[in-house]
Every structure is written in C-alpha cells, then in structure tokens.
SEDO-181542 format. One record per residue (C-alpha): x, y, z. Coordinates in steps of 0.1 Angstrom, whole numbers. Example, Ala and Ser with C-alpha at 12.3 -4.5 7.8 and 13.67 -1.06 7.14 Angstrom:
# SEDO-181542
REC      X      Y      Z
REC    123    -45     78
REC    137    -11     71
//
This chain:
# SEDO-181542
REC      X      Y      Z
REC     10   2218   -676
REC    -27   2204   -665
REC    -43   2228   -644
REC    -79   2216   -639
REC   -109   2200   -661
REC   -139   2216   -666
REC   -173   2190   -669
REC   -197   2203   -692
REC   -232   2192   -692
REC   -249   2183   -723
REC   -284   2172   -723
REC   -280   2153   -694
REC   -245   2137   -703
REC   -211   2151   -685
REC   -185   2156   -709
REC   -150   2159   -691
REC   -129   2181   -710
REC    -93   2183   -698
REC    -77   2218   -702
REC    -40   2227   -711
REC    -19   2257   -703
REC     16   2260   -718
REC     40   2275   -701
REC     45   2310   -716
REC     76   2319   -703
REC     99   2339   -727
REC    126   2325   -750
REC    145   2328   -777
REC    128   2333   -811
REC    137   2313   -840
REC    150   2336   -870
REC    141   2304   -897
REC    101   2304   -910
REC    113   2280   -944
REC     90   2252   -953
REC    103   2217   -968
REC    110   2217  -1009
REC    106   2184  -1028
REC    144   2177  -1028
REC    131   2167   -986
REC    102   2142  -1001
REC    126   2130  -1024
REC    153   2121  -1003
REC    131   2110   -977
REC    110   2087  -1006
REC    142   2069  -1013
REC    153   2056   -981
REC    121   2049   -964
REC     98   2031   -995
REC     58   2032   -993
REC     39   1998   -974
REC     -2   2006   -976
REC     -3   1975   -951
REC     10   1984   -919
REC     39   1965   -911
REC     62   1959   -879
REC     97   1975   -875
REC    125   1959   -863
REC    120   1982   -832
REC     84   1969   -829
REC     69   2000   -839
REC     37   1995   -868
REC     43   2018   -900
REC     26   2024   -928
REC     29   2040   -959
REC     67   2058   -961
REC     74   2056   -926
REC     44   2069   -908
REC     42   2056   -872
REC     12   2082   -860
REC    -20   2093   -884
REC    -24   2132   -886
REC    -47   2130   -860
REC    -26   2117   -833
REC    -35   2078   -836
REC    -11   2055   -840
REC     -8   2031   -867
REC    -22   1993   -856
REC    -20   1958   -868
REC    -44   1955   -900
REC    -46   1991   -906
REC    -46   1997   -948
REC    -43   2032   -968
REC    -42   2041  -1000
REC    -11   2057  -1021
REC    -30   2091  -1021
REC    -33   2091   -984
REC      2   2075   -977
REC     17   2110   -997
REC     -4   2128   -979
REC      5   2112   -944
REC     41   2122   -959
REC     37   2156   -965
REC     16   2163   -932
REC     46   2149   -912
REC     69   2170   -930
REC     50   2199   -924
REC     51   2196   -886
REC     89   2185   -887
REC     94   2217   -904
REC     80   2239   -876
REC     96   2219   -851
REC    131   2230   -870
REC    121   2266   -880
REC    116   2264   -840
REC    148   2249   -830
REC    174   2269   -855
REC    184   2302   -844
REC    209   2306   -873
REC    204   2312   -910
REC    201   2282   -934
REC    198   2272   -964
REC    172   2254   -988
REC    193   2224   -991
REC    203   2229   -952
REC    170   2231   -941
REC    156   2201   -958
REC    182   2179   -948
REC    177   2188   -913
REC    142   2181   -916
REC    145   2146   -937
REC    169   2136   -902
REC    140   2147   -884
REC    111   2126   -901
REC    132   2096   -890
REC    147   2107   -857
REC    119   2124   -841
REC    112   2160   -829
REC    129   2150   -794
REC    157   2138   -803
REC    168   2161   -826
REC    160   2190   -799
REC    183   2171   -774
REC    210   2168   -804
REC    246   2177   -807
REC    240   2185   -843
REC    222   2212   -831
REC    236   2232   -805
REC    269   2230   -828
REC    243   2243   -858
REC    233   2272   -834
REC    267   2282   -826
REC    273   2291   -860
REC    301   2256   -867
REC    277   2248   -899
REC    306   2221   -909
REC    308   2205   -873
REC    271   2202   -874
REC    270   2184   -911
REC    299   2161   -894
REC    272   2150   -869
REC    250   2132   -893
REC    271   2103   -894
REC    266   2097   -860
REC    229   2084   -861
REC    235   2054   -879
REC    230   2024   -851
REC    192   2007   -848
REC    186   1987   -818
REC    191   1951   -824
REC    186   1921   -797
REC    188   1953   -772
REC    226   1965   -784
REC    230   1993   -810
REC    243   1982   -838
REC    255   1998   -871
REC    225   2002   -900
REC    241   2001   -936
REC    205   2017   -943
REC    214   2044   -921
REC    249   2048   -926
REC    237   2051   -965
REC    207   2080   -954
REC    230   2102   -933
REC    253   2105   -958
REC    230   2114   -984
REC    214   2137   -954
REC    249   2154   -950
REC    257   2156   -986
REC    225   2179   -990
REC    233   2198   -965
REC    263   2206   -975
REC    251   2211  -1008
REC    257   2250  -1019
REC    233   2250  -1047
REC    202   2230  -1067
REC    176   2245  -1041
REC    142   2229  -1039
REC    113   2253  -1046
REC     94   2255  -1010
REC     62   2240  -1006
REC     42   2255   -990
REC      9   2235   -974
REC    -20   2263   -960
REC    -30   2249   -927
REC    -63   2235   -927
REC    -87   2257   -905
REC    -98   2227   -880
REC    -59   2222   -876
REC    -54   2255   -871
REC    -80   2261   -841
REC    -64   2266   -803
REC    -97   2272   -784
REC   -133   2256   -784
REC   -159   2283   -766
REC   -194   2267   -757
REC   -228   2282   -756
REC   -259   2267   -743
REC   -293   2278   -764
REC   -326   2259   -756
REC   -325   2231   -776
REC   -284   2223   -783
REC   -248   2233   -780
REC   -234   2255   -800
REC   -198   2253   -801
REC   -172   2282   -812
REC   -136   2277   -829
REC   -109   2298   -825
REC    -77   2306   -840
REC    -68   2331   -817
REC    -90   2359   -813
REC   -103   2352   -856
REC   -137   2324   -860
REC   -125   2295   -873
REC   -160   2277   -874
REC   -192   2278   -859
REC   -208   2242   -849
REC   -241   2234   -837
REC   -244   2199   -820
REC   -276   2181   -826
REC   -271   2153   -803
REC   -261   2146   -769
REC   -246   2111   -775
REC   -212   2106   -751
REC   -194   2090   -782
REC   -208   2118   -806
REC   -192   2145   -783
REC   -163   2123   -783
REC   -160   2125   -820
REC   -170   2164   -822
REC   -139   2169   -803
REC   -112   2147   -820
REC   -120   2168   -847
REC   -101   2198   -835
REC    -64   2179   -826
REC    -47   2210   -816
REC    -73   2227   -795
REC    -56   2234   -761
REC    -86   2249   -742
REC   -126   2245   -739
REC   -143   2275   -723
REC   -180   2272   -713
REC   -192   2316   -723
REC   -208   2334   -699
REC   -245   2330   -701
REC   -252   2367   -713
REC   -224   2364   -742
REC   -236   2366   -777
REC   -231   2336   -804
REC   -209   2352   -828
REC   -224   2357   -862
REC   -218   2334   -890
REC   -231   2309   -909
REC   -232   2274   -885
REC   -223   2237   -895
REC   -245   2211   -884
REC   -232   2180   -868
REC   -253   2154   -867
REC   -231   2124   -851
REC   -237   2089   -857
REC   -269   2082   -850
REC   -291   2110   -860
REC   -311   2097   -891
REC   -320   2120   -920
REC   -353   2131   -931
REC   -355   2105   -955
REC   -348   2081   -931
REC   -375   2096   -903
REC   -402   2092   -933
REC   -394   2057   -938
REC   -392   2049   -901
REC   -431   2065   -896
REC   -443   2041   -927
REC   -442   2016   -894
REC   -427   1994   -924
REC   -432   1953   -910
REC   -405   1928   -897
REC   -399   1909   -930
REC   -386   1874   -931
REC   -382   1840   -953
REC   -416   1828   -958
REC   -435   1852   -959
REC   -455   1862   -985
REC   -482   1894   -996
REC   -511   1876   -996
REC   -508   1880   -957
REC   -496   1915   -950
REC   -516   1942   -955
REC   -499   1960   -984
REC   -474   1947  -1012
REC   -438   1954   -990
REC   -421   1924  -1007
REC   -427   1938  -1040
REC   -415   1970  -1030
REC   -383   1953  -1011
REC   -376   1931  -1040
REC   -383   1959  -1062
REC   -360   1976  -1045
REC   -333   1953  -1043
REC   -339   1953  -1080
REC   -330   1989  -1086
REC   -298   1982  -1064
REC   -290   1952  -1087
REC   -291   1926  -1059
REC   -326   1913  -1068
REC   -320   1896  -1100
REC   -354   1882  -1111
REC   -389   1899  -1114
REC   -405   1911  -1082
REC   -431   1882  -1072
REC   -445   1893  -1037
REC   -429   1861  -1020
REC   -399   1862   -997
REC   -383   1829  -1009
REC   -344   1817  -1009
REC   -336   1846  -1039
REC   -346   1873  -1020
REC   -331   1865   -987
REC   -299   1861  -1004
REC   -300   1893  -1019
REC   -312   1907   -985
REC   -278   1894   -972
REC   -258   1907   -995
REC   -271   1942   -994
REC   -262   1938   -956
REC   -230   1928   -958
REC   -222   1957   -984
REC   -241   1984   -967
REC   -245   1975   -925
REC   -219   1949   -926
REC   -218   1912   -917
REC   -227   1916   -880
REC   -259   1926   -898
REC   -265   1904   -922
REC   -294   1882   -906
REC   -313   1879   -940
REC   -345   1899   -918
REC   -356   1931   -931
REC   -363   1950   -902
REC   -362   1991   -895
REC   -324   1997   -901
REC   -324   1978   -930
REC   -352   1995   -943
REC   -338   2026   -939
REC   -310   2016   -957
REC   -327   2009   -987
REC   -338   2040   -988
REC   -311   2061   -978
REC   -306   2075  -1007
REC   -335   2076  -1028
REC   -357   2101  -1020
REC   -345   2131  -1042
REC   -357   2164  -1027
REC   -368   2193  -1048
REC   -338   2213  -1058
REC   -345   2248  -1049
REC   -311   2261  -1072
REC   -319   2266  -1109
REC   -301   2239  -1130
REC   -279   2241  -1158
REC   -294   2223  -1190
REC   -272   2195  -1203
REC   -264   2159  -1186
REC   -237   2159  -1162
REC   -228   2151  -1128
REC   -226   2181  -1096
REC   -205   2178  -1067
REC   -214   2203  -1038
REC   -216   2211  -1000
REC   -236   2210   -973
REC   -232   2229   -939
REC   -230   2194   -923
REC   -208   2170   -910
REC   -208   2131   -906
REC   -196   2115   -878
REC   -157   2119   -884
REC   -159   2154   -894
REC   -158   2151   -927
REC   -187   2174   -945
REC   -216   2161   -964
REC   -211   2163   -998
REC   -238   2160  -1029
REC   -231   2143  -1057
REC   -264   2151  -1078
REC   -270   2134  -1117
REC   -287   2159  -1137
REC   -302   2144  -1171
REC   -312   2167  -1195
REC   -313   2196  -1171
REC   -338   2175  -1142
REC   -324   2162  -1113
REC   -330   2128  -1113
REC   -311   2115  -1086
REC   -284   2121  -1055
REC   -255   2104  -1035
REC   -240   2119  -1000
REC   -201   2113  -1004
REC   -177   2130   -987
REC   -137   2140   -999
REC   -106   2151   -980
REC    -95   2137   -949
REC   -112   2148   -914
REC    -94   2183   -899
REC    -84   2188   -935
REC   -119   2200   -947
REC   -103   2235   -967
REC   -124   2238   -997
REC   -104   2254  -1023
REC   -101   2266  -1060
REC    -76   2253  -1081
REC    -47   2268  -1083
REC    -48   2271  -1045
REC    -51   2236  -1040
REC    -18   2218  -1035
REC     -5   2185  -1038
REC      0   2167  -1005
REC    -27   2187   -989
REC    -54   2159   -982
REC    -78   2186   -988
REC   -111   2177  -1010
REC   -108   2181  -1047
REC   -109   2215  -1059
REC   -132   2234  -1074
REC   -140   2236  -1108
REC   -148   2210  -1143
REC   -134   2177  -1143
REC   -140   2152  -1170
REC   -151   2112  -1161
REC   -132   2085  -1176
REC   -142   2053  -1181
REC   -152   2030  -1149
REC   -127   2008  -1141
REC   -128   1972  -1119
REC   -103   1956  -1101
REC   -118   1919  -1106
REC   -139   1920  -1136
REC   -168   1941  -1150
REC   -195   1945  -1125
REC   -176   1927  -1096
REC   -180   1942  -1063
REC   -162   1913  -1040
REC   -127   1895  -1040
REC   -101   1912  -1059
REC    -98   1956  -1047
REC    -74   1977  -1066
REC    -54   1987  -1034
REC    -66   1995  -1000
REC    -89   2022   -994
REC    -99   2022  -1031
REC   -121   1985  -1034
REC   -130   1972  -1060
REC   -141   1997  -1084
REC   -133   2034  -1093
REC   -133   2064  -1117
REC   -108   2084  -1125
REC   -113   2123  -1134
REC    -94   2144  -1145
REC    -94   2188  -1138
REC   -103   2208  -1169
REC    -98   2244  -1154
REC   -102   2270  -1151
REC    -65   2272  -1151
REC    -44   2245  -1137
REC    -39   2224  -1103
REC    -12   2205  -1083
REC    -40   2177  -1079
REC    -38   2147  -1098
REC    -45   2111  -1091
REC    -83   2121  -1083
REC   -106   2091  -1082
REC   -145   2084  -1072
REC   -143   2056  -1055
REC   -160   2034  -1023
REC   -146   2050   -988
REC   -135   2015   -983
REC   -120   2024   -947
REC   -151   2041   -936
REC   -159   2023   -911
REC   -124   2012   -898
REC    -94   2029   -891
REC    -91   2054   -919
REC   -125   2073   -928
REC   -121   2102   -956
REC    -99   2100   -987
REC    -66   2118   -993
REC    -87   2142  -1018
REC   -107   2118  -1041
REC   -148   2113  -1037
REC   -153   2087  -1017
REC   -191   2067  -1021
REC   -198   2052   -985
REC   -209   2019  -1000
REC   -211   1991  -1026
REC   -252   1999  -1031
REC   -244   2037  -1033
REC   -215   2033  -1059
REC   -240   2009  -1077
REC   -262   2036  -1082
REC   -235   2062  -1096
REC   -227   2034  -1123
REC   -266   2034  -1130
REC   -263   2066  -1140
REC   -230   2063  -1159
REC   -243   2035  -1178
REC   -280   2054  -1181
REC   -265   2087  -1205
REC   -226   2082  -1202
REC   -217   2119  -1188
REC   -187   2132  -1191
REC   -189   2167  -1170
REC   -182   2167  -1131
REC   -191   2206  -1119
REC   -174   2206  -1084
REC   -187   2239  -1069
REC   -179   2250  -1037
REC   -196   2285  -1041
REC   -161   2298  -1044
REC   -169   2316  -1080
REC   -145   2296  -1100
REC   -165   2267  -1114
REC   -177   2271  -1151
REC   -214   2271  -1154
REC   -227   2239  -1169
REC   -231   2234  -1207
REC   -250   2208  -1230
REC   -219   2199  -1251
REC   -192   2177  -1231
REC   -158   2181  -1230
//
C-alpha cells in the first residue's frame, strides 16, 4: 500500500517519486517454479492470430500483435500503434513469462508440463485476476486434478450487447486448453527467458555529487547498474525512471554513503547534444534560406550544405553556392526524414545543421583494428532517451575506420547483452555476440526508394538481413538492420535487430555497402566470444 512520496531535488527541478510497500505478511509458498514450453506459444498462436496494427476487440479493448492488450512496459496499446513480427513474438513471450510466475505463484500442487502450460495459455487470455479468483483453481489446489480440467469449459461466454453470450472461438480454445491438460505425455521442452537486469531491479538509491545524480539499481542487496544523470530536464527524469518498471522504492543515501564501485552508464536524455553536435553549434553556422547566395555571406556555407546534402544523396546536382528551388527541396526532404515534418520549413537553421552532421565527424579510434573490410557493431556506456544503449556501427575499409552510425538494438528494460548460445529466442534482447554475414539489401518499393511502400511496420522501407556464423549456434533468427521506424512514436527499440534512427543515417550504411560490398558484421560486446576480424569474408 502507498505509504508516503519522497520529492527529490534535481538541479533545481522536484521530481515526485511515489514509494510502494507490499504487504509482507506470510503465506503459503508455491511448490511450482516451471516455466512455459512451446506446446503454450503454440496453442496460444492458434487461437489468437498475429495483427501488427492494433485493432479493437469486440470488448473495446486495442490489441496488437497475438493478443497483447499492455506493452512490456506497462503501456497500453492505442489507436495507430504498429509493431513488427519480431516484436509481436516477443510481446508473446514476455506475457507468457509473467503469466508463468503468476501460476507458479498460485498452484500449491504438483503439475505437469502439459498441465502447466495449459493453465498458463487460459491465463494469457483470462488475465492474472481472474484466474486467482477461479474455481478451476481452488479445485486444482485441493488435489481434484480432473474437476479442475472440467472447469475449462466454463469460460467460454464474451460479452456481447452487455449479455454473455457463448464464443464458438472459446468453446473451441478451452477445449483444446483442457485436452492439454489432460494430456499425460508429449511434454514441451521449458523455455526458459533470463530476466533482463533493468526488469529485474526492485530499488533505485540516489546520490548527489557536485555536478549530477548518480543513481543506484538494485536487485536486492546485488548492483544491478550504476547511472549517472547528465541532465536535470523534468521529462528526462521521467524517462530515466520508466526505464526500471518494477522498481518499488526510490531512496535518497545518506550524504556520507559511498557510490558503490563499478563502471557507470551515462544517460544523456533527450536534449543533451553530442560533441559533434557542440562543435558544429560553436561554428555560429548562419540562418540559411531560399535566395540566398555566397557571394553575400562570409564563407561558402551553401557549398558545404549542398555538398552535404550531396553526400546524403538528397542534393542531386553539383554544389553551385546558390540556395535555389533544388536545394530547398532537398532541405525539406532531409527534414522530413530526419526531424520530421513539423520541421520541415525548407530553412537551415542550428538544429538542422546539427543534423547534418550528426554523424559525420569520425573520432580517432583509440582500439587497434583488424585489417580487412567489414562492418563492427559495439557498445557504449550510454543510453538514449528510451533506455536503450548507444550502439556503434563502425565501416572499417581496408583496416581504417572510415566512417560511424549510432543505432541501437533490443527493446528498452531488455538491454542483456549476451553471447550466443545464451541468447534466446523471444528474448527482445540485442543481437548476440559474435560474426554474422550481410546479405543483400533489400527494398520494399523499388531500389533506392525511401517513401511509399514499407515492408511491415517498424521495418520501413528498406532492410538487411544477417545471418549468425558462430561461434557455435543461436536461437536468434530473423535478425535485420533496418530504420527504427517507431522511434519516435509509440514503439522505440527493435525486438533484437539493429535499428538505424533515420532515412539519412541508413543512406549512409548503403554508401558503404555499395562503396566495398562487405560481408563480415563483428558484433562484440567485450564478452570474449566474437572472432577477431579477418581479410577473407565468409
């Protein structure tokens, strides 16, 4: 129950944190710790079928995907929302995982494979609640194994024109439900799903230093994370803290405790800009418009922004010093694909600028490369706004870095970086570790278009598929590098795929496909597993 709420004082912002206390009064304990097998994802596959648009339910309830009614996070699903098959699985799976825990909680009798994944196929479309509160349970717990298959049958009625009325549907899924139940053989191999560690954390502990926050994640008494905020921003805080969905308690430490040692993650939040971005903004770079031209500024900056533009592929004719018709409209359209069309004003002004340049300052490598061409995939001790980490996708040509993309992979709270064979299926983790060889690009509408026609949503309009190489073998398949095309709405992070943040970034990464065609992705998370780069590819 609430028992108070602390304010905490950032930098001159108050940040209202509202603590919980469960009741921790003794009960019984559950004698079931099973997890789901796929004989559950099947069964619940076939009755429910997969939408990527959300859609309304007779009950007037939005869904999406097979059946999810609440993202992992706690939101619910709204009117336009759009996913992609990877993330619909994993929406599937997560649900599954916390119906399971809910049972293992509930049952104080032994089961079965087949029982238990019945019981928690009813579940996914019943609800936690209801089957708490549920005959078919008590008589479970009581040892009557056949009374409780009998109930089943019983929740088969939808509500129609406010009167229950018999579902064939249902009628159809609690018999199959019961069937597996009582099924005495043909058990599923568990699956078992690690949680991820920002799922995992109960309590946030604060300590103030001179200049920021510093923020401590707990899993009971073990360090989860340690986070050091680097903005004071009310809607940054906001988003630090939606990052950690089962936290139950925010503690302000005394001011003579010690920081616990580790290695800290930056978070930056929305508007902190990076270095490249501070370098620009001190150029003092000028308002550019239509009609203007470098005969009366005091440099050559329409050269360089059409030069620019060029190197982005938006500016399609040679750089001429003149900002005429061509190179507003390829001003717009770097707007609309990067900043959006609220900011698509044809005007090149400081946020556009930095756009531009967002990505292409490469700074010096301090790791020794690998000769050969090929593409690298690793992490920073940063996070973006939705708490996903920043990633670097580097293009190394003939053993010299010659250029880099921040992308990002997983799902936010499901940042566990893993090797492969410890990387599951489901998971909505990032890719794993390890060598993974680049197909061909492929295009939704056409070679080279970036508008109209996207593959599904959350995919757009162009991706790459890899493939894992080892060492060894993973449950991960389906792995893409494609445009976070939800980034910015409802749905940032992929389901496990790299996800480029726009169309100008991705335009870069088919620059330098096109530029040596590399095969080799080295995805290293420093976890010891990935193979050491070579000149041959695969």
């Amino acid at each position: 129950m609430p028992v108070g709420i602390q304010s905490l004082h950032v930098k001159g912002i108050n940040v209202s944190v509202s603590i919980k206390i469960t009741n921790s009064c003794c009960h019984e304990v559950s004698i079931v710790d099973m997890s789901f097998s796929f004989n559950c994802i099947e069964l619940i596959q076939k009755f429910e079928g997969c939408k990527l648009e959300a859609y309304l339910e007779p009950a007037g309830v939005w869904t999406i995907g097979w059946g999810t009614t609440y993202y992992p996070d706690g939101r619910m699903v709204r009117q336009g929302d759009a996913i992609t098959q990877e993330e619909a699985d994993g929406f599937l799976y997560s649900e599954c995982h916390k119906n399971a825990r809910s049972v293992s909680d509930f049952v104080k009798v032994d089961v079965n494979q087949n029982q238990f994944d019945a019981l928690v196929s009813f579940t996914y479309n019943i609800g936690v609640g209801a089957l708490k509160d549920s005959t078919l349970l008590r008589k479970l717990n009581k040892g009557d194994y056949e009374g409780a298959a009998d109930e089943f049958k019983r929740w088969n009625k939808i509500v129609k024109d406010g009167q229950k009325v018999v579902s064939p549907g249902l009628v159809n899924r609690r018999n199959a439900e019961a069937a597996l139940f009582r099924k005495p053989d043909g058990f599923g191999q568990p699956i078992k799903l690690e949680p991820s560690p920002q799922y995992s954390v109960s309590l946030l502990e604060g300590y103030r230093t001179e200049k920021n926050l510093v923020v401590v994640a707990y899993h009971n008494e073990q360090v989860i994370e340690i986070v050091e905020l680097k903005t004071s921003l009310p809607d940054d805080v906001i988003d630090f803290f939606k990052q950690y969905p089962k936290a139950k308690k925010f503690d302000i430490a005394p001011a003579n405790k010690e920081i616990p040692q580790g290695k800290r993650i930056i978070f930056n939040g929305r508007q902190a800009p990076r270095k490249e971005e501070e370098n620009l903004l001190k150029r003092s770079q000028p308002l550019l418009y239509k009609g203007m031209s470098d005969d009366n500024l005091p440099g050559h900056e329409i050269r360089e922004l059409q030069t620019r533009l060029q190197e982005l592929d938006y500016y399609k004719s040679e750089p001429d010093g003149i900002f005429g018709n061509r190179t507003e409209k390829a001003v717009r359209e770097f707007q609309v694909d990067v900043l959006g069309y609220a900011e698509a004003d044809g005007k090149v002004g400081p946020k556009t600028w930095a756009a531009l340049y967002s990505n292409a300052e490469i700074p010096s490598d301090k790791s020794k490369l690998s000769p050969g061409t090929y593409l690298r995939l690793t992490k920073t001790n940063r996070k973006d706004k939705y708490g996903c980490f920043v990633l670097i996708l580097k293009y190394i040509k003939d053993g010299q870095l010659k250029g880099q993309l921040e992308v990002c992979s997983g799902k936010p709270g499901k940042q566990f970086f893993r090797t492969g064979s410890k990387s599951k299926s489901g998971s909505m983790e990032p890719l794993p570790e390890g060598k993974w060889y680049i197909k061909d690009i492929r295009w939704a509408g056409g070679k080279d278009v970036y508008s109209g026609t996207i593959f599904m949503p959350g995919v757009g309009p162009v991706t790459t598929p890899v493939i894992y190489k080892g060492p060894g073998e993973t449950q991960r398949s389906d792995i893409e590098i494609h445009i976070d095309w939800n980034r910015n709405n409802h749905s940032p992070g992929t389901a496990g795929c790299i996800g480029v943040k726009n169309i100008a970034d991705y335009k870069i990464l088919v620059g330098w496909l096109r530029d040596t065609d590399p095969r080799d992705l080295y995805v290293d998370w420093d976890l010891g597993t990935c193979p050491k780069p070579s000149r041959k590819s695969i």
